[in-house]
C-alpha positions as CSV (number, residue, x, y, z in Angstrom):
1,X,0.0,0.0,0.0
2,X,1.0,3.5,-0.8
3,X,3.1,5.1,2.4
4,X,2.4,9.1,3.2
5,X,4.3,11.6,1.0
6,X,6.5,14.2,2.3
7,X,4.3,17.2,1.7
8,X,7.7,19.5,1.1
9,X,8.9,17.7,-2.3
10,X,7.1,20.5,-4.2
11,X,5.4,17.2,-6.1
12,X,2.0,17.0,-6.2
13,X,0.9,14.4,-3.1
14,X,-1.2,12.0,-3.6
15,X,-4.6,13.4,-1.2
16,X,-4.9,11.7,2.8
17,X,-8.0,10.1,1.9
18,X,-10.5,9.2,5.9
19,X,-12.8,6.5,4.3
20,X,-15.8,6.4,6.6
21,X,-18.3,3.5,6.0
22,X,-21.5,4.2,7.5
23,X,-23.3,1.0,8.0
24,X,-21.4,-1.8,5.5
25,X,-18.0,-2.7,6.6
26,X,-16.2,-5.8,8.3
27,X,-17.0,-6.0,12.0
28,X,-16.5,-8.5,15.2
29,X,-20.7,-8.5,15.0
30,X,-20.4,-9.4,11.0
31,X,-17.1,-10.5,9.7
32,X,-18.6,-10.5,6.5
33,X,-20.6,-7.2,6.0
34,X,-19.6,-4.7,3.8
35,X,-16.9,-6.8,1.9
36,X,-17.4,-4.6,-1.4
37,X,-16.7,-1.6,0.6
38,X,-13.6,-2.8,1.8
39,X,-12.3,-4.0,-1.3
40,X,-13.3,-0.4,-2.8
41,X,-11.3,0.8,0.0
42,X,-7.8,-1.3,-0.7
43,X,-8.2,-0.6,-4.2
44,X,-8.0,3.5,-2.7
45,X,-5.2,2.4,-0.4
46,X,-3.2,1.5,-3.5
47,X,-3.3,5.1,-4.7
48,X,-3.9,7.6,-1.7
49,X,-2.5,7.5,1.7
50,X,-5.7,6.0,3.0
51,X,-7.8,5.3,6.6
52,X,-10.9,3.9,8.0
53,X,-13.0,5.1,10.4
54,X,-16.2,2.9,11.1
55,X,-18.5,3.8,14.0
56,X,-21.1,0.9,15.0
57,X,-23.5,0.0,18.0
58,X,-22.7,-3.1,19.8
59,X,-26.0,-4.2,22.0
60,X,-23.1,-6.5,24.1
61,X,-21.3,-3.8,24.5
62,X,-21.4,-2.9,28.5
63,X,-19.4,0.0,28.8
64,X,-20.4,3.0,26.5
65,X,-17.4,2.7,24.4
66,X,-15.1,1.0,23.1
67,X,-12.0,2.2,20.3
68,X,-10.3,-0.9,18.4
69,X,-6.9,0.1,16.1
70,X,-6.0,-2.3,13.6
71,X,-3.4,-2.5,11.0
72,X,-4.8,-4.2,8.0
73,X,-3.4,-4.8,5.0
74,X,-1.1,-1.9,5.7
75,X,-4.4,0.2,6.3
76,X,-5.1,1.9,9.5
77,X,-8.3,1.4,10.7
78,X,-10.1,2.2,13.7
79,X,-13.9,0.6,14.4
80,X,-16.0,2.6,17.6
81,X,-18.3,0.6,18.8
82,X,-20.6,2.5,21.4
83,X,-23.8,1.1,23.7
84,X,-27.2,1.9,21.9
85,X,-29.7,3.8,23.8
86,X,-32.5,2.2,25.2
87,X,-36.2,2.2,23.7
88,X,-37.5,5.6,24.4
89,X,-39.1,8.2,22.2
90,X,-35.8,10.1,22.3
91,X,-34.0,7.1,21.3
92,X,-32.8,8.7,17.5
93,X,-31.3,12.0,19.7
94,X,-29.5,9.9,22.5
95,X,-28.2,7.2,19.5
96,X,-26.9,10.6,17.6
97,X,-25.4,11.8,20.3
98,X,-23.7,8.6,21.1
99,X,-22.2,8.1,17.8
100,X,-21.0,11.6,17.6
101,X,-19.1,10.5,20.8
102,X,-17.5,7.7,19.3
103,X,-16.6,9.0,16.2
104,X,-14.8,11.8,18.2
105,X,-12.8,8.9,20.2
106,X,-12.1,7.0,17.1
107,X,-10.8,10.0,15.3
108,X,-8.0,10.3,18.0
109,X,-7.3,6.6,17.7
110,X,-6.4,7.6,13.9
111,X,-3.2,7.9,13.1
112,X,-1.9,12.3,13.2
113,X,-2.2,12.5,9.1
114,X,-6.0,11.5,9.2
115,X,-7.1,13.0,12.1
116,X,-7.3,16.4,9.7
117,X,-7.9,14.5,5.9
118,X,-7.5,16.2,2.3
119,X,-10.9,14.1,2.5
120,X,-13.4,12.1,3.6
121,X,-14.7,9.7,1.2
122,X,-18.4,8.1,3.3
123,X,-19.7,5.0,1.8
124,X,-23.5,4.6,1.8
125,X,-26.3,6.9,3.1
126,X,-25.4,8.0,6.6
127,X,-26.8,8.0,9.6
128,X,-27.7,10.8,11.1
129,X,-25.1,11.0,13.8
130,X,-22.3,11.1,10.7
131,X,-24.0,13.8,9.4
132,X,-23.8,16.1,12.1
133,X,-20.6,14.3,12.7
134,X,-19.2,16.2,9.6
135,X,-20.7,19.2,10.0
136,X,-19.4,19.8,13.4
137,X,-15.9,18.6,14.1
138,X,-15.2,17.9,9.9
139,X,-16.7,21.3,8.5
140,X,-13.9,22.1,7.0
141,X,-13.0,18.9,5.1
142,X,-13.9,18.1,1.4
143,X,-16.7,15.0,1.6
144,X,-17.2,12.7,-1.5
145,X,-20.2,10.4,-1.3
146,X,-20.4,6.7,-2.7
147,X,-23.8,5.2,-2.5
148,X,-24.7,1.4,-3.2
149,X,-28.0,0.7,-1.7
150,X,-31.0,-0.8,-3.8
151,X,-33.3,1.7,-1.2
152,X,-32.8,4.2,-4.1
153,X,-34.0,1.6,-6.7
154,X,-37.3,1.3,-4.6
155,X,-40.5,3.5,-4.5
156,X,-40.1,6.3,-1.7
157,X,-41.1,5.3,1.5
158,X,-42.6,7.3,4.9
159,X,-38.9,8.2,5.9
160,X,-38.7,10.6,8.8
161,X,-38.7,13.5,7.1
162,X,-36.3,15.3,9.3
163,X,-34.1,12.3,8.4
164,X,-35.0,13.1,4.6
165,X,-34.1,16.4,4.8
166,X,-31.0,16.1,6.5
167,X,-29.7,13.2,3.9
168,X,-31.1,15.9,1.0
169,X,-28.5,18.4,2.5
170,X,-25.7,16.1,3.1
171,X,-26.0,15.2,-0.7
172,X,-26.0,18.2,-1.7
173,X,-23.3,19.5,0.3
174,X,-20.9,16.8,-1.2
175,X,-18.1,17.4,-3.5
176,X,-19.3,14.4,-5.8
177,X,-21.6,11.7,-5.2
178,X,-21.0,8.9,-6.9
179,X,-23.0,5.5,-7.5
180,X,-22.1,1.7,-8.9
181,X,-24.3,2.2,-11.8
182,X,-25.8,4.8,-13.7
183,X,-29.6,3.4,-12.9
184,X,-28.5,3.8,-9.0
185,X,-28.0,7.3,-9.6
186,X,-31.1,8.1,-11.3
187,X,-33.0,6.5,-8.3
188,X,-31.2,9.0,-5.8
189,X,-32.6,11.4,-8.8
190,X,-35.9,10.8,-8.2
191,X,-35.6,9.9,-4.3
192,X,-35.2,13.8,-4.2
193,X,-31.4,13.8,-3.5
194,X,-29.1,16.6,-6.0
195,X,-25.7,17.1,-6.5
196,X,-23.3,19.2,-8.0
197,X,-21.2,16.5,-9.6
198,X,-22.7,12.8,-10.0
199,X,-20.1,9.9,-11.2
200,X,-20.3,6.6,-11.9
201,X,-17.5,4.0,-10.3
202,X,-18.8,0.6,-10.7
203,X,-17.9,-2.0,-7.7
204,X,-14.0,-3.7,-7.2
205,X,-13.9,-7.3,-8.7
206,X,-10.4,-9.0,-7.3
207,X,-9.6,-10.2,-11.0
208,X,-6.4,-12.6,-9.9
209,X,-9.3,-14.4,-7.5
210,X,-12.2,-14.4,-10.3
211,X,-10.5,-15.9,-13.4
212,X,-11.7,-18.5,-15.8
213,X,-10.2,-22.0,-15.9
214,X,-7.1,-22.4,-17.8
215,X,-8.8,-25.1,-20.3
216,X,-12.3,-25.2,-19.7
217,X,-13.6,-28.6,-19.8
218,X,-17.3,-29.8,-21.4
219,X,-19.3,-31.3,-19.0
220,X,-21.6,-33.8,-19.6
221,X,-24.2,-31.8,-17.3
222,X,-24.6,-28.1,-17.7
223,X,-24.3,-26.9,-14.0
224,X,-26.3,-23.3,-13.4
225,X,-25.6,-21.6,-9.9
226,X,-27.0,-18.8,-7.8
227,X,-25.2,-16.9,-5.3
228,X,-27.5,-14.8,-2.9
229,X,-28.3,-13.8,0.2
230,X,-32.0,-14.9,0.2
231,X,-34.7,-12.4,0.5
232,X,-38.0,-11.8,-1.5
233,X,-36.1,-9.3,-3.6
234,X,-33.7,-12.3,-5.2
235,X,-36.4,-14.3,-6.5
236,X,-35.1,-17.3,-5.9
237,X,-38.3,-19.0,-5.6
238,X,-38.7,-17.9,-9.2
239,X,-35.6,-19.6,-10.3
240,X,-36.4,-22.6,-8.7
241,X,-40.2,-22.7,-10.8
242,X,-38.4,-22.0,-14.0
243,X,-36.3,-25.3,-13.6
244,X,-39.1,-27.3,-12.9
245,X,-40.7,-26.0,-16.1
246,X,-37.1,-26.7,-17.4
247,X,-36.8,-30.2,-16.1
248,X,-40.3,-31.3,-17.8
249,X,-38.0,-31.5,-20.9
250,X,-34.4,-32.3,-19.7
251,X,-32.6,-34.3,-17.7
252,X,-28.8,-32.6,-18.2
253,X,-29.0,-29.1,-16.2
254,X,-28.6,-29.2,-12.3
255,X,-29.1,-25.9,-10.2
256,X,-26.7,-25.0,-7.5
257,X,-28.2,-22.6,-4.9
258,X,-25.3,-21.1,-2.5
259,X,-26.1,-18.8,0.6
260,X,-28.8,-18.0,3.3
261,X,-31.6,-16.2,4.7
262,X,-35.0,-15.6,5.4
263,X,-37.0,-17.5,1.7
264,X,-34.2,-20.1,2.3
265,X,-36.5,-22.8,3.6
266,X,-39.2,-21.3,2.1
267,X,-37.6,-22.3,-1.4
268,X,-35.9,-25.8,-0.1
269,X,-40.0,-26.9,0.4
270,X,-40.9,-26.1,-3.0
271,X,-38.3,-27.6,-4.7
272,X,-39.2,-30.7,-3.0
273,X,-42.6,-30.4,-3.8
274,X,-41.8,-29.9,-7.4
275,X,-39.6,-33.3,-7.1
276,X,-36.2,-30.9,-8.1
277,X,-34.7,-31.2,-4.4
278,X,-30.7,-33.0,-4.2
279,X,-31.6,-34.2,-7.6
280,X,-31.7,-31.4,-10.0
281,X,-31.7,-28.6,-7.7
282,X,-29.4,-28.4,-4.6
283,X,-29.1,-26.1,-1.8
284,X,-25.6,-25.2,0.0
285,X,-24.3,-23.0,2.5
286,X,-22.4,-20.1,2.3
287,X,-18.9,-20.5,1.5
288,X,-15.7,-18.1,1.2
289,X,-14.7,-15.9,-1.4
290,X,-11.8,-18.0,-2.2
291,X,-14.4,-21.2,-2.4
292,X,-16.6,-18.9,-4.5
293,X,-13.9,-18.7,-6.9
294,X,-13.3,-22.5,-7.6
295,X,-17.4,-23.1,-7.8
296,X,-17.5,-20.9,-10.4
297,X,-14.7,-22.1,-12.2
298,X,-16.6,-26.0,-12.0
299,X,-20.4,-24.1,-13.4
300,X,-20.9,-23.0,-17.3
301,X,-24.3,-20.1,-16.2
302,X,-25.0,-17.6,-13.9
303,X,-28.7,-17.0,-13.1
304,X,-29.7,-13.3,-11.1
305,X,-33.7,-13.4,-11.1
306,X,-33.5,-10.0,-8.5
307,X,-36.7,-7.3,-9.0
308,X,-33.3,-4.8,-8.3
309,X,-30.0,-5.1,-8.1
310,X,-27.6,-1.9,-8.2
311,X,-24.7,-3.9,-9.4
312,X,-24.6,-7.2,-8.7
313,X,-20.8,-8.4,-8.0
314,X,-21.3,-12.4,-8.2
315,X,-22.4,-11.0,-12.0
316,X,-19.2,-9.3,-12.2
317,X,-17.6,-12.2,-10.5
318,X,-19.1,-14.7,-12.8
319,X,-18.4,-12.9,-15.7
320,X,-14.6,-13.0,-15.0
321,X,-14.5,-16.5,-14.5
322,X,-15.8,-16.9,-17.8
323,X,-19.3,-17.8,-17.0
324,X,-22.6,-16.6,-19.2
325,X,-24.8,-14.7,-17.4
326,X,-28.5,-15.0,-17.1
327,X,-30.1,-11.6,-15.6
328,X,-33.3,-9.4,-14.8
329,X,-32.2,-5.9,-16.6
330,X,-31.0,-4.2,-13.2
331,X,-28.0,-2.7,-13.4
332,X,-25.9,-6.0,-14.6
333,X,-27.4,-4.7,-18.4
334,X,-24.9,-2.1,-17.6
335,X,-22.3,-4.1,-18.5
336,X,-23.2,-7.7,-19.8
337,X,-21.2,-7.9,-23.1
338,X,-22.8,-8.6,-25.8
339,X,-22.5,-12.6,-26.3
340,X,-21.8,-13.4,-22.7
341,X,-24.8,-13.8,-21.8
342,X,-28.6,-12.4,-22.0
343,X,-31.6,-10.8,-20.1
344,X,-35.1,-12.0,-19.6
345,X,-38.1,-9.9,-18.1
346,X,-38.5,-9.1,-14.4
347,X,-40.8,-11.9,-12.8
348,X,-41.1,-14.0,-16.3
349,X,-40.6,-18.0,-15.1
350,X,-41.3,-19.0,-18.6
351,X,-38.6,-16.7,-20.5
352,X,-36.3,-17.7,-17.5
353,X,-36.7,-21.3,-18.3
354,X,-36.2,-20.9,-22.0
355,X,-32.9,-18.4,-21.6
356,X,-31.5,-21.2,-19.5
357,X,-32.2,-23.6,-22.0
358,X,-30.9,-22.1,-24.7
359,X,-27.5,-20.8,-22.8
360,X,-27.2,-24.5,-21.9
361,X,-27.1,-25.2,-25.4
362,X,-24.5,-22.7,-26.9
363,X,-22.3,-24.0,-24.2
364,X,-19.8,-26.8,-26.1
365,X,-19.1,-22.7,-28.6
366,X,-19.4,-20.7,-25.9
367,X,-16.7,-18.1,-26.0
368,X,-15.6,-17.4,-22.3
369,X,-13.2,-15.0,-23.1
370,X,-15.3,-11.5,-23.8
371,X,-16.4,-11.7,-19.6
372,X,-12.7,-11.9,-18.0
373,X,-11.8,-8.7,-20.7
374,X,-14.4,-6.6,-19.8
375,X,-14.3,-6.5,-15.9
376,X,-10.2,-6.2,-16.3
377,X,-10.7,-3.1,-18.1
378,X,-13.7,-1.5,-15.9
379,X,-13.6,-3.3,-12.3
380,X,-10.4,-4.6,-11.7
381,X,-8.7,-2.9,-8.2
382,X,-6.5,-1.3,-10.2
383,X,-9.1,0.7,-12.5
384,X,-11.4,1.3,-9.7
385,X,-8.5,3.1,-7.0
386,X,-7.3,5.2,-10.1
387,X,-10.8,5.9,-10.8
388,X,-11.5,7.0,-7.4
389,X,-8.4,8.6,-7.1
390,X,-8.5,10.6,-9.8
391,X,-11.8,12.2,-8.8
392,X,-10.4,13.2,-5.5
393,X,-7.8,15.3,-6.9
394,X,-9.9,16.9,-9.4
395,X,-12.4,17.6,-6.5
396,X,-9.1,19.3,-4.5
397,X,-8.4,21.1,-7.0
398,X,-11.2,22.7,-7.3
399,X,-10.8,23.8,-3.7
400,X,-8.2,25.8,-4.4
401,X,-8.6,30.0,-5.5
């Protein structure tokens, strides 16, 4: 990772970058959140002198506070964990109040450099006590704003509106804002939020993990996976209908379904009812990213049958281990190259089952190669952290008179 510059070389300096995730990000409570956020975050590290700061409630906490420093992969990062306020109408206040403490103890855990930032780069919509966070004890540093949430992709809901209006100024105050894909930024658009100068910087995909198979082999059965964290917006119970109109005329394709959550037996019941259960569809639990890897490498289709999606990085993922790709148009029509795969109409069982048949078909041609290009040249580490910082010094550089 990039070391801090002397700042009296009379070279330009790369800017001292505070990344502060504000809900997603590795933590003793969820070793696993956030994981796109941190890999955003390395890929920054490799270009800017770079921090974190993450600031989290801990129900088990029993003191109020508590500061953890870490050193990882060469970048410092401090996590605040602080005691939630109990159930009480003045709850929001007192939880504010009690994050703005923590941040404040976590931003002298920092090392000197970051405690004062060129900028701080937050990384989803904040909460409220990061927003007045910044706009007491950081009112003089630049804020750039990366949003990934698929709330934007949604109809409006009865937020708080003081919370609304709030998030509406934070936006707006930003240097930049930028978003994974172009259709998450027209959601903020319409959610009500403005800025001054939107981008588009699609997600980090570790391309020396997600690579195809040196010589991909045929295989006598064409093996579809789905990678998800289940939940109604995935519609995996969707997938699962479309091969059992599949399997009605073919014996060769087997579904692998990887991950959790709450439609997770839901779907496990009807695929036994449909007769599909451990013999043409199988269920299996989550597994590392490393593990992730080699499954893909050993499966010829990718299948994302999601109402939204904002990005979709098993897509990306999929598509640089060479895999064709299956998809609702979300945000993956973004970038599906033409060839690698196709996309089939939100909620439509039938279309699904006849994509997936007809993918299964071109697979013994089926070039592999277009999917590992394209996300080498837009969402390898190295594309996204000069992306990122890039923007930040053209965002400084406006600062100045």
């Amino acid at each position: 990772m990039l070391q801090l510059e002397s700042r009296d070389a009379g070279t330009p300096c790369a800017p001292r970058v505070l990344v502060w995730p504000s809900c997603w990000y590795p933590h003793r409570g969820a070793p696993l959140n956030g994981l796109f956020v941190r890999r955003q975050t390395l890929a920054i590290a490799a270009f800017c002198p770079t921090a974190v700061l993450f600031v989290t409630h801990d129900p088990a906490l029993k003191k109020k506070r508590e500061i953890v420093f870490a050193l990882e992969d060469d970048v410092p990062t401090v996590r605040a964990y602080f005691r939630p306020a109990r159930p009480s109408p003045w709850r929001p206040l007192l939880h504010a109040l009690r994050f703005m403490a923590a941040a404040m103890a976590g931003r002298r855990a920092l090392p000197a450099p970051f405690q004062d930032p060129d900028l701080v780069h937050v990384q989803v919509t904040p909460p409220l006590g990061l927003i007045l966070s910044l706009k007491w004890f950081w009112r003089r540093q630049t804020v750039v704003f990366s949003e990934h949430w698929t709330k934007y992709l949604q109809q409006p809901d009865h937020e708080n509106p003081i919370r609304r209006w709030f998030i509406r100024r934070f936006c707006a105050r930003c240097r930049a804002v930028t978003t994974v894909s172009a259709m998450l930024a027209e959601g903020m658009r319409r959610h009500g939020l403005r800025a001054s100068d939107w981008r588009v910087i699609g997600n980090v995909i570790d391309t020396e993990l997600f690579s195809p198979e040196t010589r991909a082999a045929l295989r006598k059965t064409i093996s579809i996976l789905h990678i998800s964290f289940q939940k109604e917006t995935k519609n995996l119970a969707g997938i699962v209908r479309a091969m059992g109109i599949l399997c009605r005329r073919r014996s060769d394709i087997q579904l692998r379904v990887i991950g959790r959550g709450p439609t997770r037996t839901e779907c496990e019941n009807l695929a036994r009812s449909l007769g599909l259960l451990d013999r043409a569809v199988f269920f299996e639990e989550p597994l590392p990213e490393r593990e992730i890897a080699a499954v893909m490498r050993r499966c010829d289709i990718l299948v994302v049958f999601s109402h939204v999606e904002t990005f979709s990085c098993v897509a990306a993922e999929a598509l640089a281990c060479g895999l064709a790709v299956i998809s609702t148009p979300t945000a993956v029509a973004e970038y599906l190259p033409e060839g690698s795969g196709v996309l089939v109409p939100f909620s439509d069982e039938e279309a699904l089952a006849a994509a997936m048949e007809k993918m299964a078909d071109r697979m013994p041609e089926f070039d592999r190669a277009p999917g590992p290009r394209l996300v080498r040249e837009r969402f390898s580490p190295q594309v996204i952290g000069g992306q990122f910082c890039g923007l930040f010094r053209e965002v400084l550089a406006g600062n100045k008179p």
